[in-house]
mmCIF file as gemmi writes it, N, C-alpha and C atoms, coordinates in Angstrom:
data_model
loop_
_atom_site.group_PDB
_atom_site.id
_atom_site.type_symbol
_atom_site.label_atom_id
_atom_site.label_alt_id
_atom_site.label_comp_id
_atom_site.label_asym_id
_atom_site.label_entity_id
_atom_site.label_seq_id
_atom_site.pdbx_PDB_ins_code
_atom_site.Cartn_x
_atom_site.Cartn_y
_atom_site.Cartn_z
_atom_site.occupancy
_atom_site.B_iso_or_equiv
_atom_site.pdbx_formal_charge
_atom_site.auth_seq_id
_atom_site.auth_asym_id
_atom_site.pdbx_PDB_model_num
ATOM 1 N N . UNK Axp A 1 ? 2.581 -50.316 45.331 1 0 ? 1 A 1
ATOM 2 C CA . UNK Axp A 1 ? 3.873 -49.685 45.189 1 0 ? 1 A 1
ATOM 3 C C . UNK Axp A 1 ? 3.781 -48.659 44.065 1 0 ? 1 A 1
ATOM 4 N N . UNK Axp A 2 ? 4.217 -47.685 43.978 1 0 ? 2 A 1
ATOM 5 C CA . UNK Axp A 2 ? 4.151 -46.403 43.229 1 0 ? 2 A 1
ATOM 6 C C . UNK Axp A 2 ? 6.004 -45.923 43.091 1 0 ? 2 A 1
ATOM 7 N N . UNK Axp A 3 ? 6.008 -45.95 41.86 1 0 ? 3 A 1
ATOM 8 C CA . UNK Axp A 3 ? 7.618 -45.838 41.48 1 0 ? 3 A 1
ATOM 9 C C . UNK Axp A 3 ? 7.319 -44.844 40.135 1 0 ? 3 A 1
ATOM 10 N N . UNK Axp A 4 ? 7.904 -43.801 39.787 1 0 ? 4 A 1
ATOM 11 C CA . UNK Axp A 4 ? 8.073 -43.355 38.909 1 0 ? 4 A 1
ATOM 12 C C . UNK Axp A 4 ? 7.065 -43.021 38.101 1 0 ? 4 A 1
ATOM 13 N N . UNK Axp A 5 ? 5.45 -42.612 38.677 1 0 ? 5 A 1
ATOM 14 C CA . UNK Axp A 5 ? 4.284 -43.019 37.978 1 0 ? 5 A 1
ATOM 15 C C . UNK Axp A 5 ? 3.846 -44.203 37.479 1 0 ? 5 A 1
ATOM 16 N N . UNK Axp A 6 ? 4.49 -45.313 38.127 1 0 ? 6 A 1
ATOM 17 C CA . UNK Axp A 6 ? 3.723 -46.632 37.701 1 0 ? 6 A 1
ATOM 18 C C . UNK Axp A 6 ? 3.288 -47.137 39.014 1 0 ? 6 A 1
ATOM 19 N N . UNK Axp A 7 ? 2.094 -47.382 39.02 1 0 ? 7 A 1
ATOM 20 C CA . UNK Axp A 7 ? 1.568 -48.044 40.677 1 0 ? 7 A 1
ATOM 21 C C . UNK Axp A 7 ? 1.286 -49.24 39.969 1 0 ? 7 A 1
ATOM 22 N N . UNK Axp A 8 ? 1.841 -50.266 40.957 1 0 ? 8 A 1
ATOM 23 C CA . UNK Axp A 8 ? 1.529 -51.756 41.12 1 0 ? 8 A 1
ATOM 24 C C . UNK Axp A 8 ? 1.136 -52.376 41.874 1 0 ? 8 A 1
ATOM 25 N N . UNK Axp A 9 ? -0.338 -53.204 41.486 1 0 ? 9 A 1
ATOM 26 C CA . UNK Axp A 9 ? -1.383 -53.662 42.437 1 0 ? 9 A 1
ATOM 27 C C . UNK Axp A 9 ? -0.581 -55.128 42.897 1 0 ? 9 A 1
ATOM 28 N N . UNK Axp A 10 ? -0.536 -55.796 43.874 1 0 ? 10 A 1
ATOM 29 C CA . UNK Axp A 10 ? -0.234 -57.144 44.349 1 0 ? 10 A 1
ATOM 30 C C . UNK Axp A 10 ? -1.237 -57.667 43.98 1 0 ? 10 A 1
ATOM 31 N N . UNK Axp A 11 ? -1.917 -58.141 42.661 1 0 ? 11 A 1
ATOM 32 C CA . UNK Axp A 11 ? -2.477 -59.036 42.159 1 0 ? 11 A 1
ATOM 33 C C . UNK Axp A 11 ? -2.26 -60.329 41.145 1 0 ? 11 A 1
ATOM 34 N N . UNK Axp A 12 ? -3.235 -61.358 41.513 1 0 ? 12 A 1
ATOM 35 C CA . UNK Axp A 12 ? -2.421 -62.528 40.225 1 0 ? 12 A 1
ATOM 36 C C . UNK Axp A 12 ? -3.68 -62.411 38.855 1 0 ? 12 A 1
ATOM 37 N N . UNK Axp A 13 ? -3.615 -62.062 38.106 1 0 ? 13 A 1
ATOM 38 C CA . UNK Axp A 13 ? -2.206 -61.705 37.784 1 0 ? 13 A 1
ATOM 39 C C . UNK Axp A 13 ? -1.962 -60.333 38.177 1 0 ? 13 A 1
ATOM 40 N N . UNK Axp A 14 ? -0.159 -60.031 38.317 1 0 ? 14 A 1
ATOM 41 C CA . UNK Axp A 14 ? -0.154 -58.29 37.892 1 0 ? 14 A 1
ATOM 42 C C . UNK Axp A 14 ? -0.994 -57.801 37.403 1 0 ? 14 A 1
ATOM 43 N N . UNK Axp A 15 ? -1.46 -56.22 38.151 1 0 ? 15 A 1
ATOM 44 C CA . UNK Axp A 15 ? -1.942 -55.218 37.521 1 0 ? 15 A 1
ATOM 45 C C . UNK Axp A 15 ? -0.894 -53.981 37.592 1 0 ? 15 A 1
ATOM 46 N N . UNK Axp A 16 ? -0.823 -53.185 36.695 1 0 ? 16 A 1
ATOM 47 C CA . UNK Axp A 16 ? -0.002 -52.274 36.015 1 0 ? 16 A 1
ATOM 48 C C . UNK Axp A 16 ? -0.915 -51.001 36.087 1 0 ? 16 A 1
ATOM 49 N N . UNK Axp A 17 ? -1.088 -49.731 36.633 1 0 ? 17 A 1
ATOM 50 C CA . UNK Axp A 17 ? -1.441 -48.75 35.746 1 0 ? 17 A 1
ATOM 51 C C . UNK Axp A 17 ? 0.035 -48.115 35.69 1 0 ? 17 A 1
ATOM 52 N N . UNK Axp A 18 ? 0.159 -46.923 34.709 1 0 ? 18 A 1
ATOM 53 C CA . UNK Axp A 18 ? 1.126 -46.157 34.197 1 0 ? 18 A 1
ATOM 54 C C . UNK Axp A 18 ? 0.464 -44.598 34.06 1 0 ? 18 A 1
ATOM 55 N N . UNK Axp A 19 ? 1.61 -43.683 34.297 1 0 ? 19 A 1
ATOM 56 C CA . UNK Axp A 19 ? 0.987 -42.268 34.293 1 0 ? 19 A 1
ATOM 57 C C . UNK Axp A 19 ? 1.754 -41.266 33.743 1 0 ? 19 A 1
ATOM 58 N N . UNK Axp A 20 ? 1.406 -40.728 32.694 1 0 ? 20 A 1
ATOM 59 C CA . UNK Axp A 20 ? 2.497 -39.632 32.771 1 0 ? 20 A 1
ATOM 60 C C . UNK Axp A 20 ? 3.035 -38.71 33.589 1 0 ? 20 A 1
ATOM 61 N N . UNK Axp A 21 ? 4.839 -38.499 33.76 1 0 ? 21 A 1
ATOM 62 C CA . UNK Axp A 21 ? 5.32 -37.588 34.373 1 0 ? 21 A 1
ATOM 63 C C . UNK Axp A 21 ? 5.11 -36.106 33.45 1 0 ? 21 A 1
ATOM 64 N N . UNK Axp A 22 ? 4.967 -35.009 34.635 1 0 ? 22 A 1
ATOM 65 C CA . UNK Axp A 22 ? 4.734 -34.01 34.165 1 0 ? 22 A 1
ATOM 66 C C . UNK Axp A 22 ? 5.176 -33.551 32.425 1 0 ? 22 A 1
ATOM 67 N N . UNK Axp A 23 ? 6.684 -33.57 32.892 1 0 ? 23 A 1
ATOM 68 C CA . UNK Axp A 23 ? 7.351 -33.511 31.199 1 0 ? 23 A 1
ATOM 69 C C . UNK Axp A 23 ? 6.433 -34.294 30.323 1 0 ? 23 A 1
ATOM 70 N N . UNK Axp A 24 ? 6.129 -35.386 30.32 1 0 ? 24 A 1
ATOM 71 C CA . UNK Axp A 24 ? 5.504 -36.388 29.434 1 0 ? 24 A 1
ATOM 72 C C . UNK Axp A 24 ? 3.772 -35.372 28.959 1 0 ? 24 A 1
ATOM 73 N N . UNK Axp A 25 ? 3.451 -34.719 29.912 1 0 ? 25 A 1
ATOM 74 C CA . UNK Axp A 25 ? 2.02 -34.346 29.638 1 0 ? 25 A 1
ATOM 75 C C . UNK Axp A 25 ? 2.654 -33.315 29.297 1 0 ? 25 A 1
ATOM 76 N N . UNK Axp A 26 ? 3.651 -32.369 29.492 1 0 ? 26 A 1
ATOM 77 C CA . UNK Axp A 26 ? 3.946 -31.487 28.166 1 0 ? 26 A 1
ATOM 78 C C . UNK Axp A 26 ? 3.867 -31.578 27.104 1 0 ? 26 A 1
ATOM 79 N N . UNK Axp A 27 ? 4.124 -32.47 26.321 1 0 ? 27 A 1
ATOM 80 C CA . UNK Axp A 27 ? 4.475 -32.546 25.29 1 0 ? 27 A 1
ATOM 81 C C . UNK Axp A 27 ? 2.448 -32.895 24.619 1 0 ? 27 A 1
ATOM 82 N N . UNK Axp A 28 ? 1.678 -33.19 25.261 1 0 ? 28 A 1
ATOM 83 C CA . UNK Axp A 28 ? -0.133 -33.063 24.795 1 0 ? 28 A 1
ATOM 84 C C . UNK Axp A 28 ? -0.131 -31.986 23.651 1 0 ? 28 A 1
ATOM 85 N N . UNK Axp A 29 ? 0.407 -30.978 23.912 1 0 ? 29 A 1
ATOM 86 C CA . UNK Axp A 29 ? 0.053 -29.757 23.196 1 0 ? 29 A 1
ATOM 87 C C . UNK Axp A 29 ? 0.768 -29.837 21.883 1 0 ? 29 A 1
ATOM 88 N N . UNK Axp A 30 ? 2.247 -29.901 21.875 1 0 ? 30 A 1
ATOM 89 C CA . UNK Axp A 30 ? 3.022 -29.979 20.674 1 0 ? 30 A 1
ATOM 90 C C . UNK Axp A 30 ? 2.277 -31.21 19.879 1 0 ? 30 A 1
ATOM 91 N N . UNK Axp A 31 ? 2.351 -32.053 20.27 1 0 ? 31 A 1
ATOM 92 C CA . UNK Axp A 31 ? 1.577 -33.116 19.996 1 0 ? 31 A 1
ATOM 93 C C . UNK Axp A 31 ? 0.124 -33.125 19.074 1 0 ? 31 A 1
ATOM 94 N N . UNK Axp A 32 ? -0.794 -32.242 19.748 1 0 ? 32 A 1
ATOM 95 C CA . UNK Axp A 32 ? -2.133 -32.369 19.273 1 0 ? 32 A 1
ATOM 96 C C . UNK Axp A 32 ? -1.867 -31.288 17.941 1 0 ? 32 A 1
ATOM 97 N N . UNK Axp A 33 ? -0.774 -30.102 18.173 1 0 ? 33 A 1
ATOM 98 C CA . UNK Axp A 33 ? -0.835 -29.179 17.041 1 0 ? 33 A 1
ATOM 99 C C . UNK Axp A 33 ? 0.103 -30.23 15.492 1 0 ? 33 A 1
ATOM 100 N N . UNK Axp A 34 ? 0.799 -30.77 15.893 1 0 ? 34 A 1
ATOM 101 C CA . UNK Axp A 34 ? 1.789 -31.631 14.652 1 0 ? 34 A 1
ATOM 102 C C . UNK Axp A 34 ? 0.463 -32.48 14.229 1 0 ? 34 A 1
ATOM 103 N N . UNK Axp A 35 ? -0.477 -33.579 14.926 1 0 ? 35 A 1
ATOM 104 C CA . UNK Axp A 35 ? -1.94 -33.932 14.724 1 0 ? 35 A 1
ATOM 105 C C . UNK Axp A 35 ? -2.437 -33.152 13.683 1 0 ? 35 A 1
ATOM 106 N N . UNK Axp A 36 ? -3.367 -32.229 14.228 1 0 ? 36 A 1
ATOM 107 C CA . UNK Axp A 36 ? -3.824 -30.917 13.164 1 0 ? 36 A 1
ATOM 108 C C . UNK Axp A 36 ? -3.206 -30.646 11.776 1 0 ? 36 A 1
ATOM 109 N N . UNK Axp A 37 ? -1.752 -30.646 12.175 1 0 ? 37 A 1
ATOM 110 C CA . UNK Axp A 37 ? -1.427 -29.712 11.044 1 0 ? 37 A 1
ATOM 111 C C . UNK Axp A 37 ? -1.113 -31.273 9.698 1 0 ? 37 A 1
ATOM 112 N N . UNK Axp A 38 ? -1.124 -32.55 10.525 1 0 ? 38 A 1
ATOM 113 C CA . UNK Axp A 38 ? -1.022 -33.567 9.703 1 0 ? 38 A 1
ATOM 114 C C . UNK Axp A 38 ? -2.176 -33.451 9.025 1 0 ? 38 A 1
ATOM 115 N N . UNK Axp A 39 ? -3.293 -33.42 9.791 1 0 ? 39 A 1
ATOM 116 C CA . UNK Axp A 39 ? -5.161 -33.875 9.035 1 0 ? 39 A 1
ATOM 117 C C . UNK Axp A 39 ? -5.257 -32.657 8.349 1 0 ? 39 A 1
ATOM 118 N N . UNK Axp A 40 ? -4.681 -31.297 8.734 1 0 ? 40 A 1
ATOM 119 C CA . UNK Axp A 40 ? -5.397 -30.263 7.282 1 0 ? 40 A 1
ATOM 120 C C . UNK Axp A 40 ? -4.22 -30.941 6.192 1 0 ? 40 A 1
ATOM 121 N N . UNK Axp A 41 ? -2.835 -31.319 6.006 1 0 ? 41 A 1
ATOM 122 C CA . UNK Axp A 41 ? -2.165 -30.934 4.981 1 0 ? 41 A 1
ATOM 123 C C . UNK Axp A 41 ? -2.135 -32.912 4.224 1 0 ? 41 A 1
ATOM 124 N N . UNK Axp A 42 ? -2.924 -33.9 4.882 1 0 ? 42 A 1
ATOM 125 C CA . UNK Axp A 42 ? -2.546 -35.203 4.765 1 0 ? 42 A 1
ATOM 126 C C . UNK Axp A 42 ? -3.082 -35.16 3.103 1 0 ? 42 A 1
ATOM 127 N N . UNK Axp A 43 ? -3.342 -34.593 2.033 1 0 ? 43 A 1
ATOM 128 C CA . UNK Axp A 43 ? -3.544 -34.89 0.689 1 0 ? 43 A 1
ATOM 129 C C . UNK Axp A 43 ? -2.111 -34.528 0.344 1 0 ? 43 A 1
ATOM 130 N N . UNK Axp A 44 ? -1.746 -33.25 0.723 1 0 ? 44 A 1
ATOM 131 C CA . UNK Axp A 44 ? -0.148 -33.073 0.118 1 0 ? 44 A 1
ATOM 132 C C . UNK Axp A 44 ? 0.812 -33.729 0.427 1 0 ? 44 A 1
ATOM 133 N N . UNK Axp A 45 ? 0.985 -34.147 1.737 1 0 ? 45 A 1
ATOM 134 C CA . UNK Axp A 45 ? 1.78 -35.133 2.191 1 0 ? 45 A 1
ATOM 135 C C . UNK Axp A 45 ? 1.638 -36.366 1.291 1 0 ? 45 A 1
ATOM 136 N N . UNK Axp A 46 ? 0.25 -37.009 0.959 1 0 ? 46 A 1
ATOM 137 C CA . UNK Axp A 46 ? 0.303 -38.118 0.141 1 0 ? 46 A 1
ATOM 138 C C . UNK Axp A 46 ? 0.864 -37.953 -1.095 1 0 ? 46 A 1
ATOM 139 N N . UNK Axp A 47 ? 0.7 -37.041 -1.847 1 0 ? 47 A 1
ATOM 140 C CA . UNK Axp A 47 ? 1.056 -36.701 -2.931 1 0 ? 47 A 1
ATOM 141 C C . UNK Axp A 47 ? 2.432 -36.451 -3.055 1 0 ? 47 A 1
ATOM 142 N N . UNK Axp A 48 ? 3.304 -35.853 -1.827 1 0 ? 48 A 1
ATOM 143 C CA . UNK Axp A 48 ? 4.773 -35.677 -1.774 1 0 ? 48 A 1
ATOM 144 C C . UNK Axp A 48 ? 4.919 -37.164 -1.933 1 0 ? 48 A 1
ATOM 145 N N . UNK Axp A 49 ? 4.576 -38.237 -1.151 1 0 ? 49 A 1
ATOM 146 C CA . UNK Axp A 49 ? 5.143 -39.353 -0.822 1 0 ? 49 A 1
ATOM 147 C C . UNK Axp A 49 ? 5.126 -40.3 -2.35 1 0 ? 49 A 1
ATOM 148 N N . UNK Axp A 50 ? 3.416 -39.975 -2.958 1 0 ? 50 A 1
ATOM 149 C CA . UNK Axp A 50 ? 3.439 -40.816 -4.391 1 0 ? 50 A 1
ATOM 150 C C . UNK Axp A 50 ? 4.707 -40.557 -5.547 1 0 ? 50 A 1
ATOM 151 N N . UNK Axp A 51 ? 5.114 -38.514 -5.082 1 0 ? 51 A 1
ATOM 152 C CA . UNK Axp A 51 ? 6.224 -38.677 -6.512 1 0 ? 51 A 1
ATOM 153 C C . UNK Axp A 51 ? 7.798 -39.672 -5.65 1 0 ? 51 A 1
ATOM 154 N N . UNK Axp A 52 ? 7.773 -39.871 -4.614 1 0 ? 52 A 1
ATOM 155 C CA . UNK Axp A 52 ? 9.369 -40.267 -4.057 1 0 ? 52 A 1
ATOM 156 C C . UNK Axp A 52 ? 8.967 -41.595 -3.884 1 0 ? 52 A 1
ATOM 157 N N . UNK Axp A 53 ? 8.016 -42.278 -3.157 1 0 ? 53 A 1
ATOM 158 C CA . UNK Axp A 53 ? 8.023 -43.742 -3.209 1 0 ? 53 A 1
ATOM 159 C C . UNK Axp A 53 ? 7.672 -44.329 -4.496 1 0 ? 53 A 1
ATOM 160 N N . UNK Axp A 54 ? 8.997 -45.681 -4.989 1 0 ? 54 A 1
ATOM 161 C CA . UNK Axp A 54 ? 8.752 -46.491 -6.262 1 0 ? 54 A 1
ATOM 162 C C . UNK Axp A 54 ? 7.452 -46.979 -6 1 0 ? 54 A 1
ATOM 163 N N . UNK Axp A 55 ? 6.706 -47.387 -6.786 1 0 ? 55 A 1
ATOM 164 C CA . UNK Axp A 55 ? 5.648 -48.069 -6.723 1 0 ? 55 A 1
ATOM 165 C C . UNK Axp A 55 ? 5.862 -49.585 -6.773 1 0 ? 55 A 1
ATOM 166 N N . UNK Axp A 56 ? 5.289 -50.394 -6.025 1 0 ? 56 A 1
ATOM 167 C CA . UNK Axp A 56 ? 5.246 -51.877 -5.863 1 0 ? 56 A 1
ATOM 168 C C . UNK Axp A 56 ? 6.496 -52.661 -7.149 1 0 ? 56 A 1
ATOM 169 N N . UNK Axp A 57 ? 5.478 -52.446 -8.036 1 0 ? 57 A 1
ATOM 170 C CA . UNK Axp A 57 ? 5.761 -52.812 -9.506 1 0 ? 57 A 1
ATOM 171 C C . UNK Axp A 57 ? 6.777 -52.797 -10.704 1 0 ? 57 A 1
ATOM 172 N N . UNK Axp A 58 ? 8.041 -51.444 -9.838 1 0 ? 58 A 1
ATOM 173 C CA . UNK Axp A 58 ? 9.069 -50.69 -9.85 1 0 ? 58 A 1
ATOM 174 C C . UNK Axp A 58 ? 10.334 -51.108 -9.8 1 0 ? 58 A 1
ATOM 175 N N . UNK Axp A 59 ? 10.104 -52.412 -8.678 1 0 ? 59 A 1
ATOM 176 C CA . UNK Axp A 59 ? 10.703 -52.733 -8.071 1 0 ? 59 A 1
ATOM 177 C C . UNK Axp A 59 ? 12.256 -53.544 -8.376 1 0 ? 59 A 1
């Protein structure tokens, strides 16, 4: 049975695959560039986060 990009095998147990709908594989691209732009800028990001998060000890 195939519903909505999910095909289901009549097996015991269930088998499940799942697929993305088109819209869903749109979004690969926005996706892989927000990725990127996390791994070049992830030292500043840490460093934004060390001055705003209390530390453990703070608490």
């Amino acid at each position: 049975m195939i519903r909505h990009g999910t095909t289901v095998y009549p097996t015991i147990p269930p088998r499940v695959e799942y697929t993305l709908t088109t819209l869903g594989q749109s979004l690969a691209e926005p996706i892989t560039a927000l990725r990127q732009w996390t791994e070049t800028h992830i030292n500043e990001i840490e460093r934004a986060r060390a001055r705003v998060t209390p530390s453990p000890s703070a608490g």
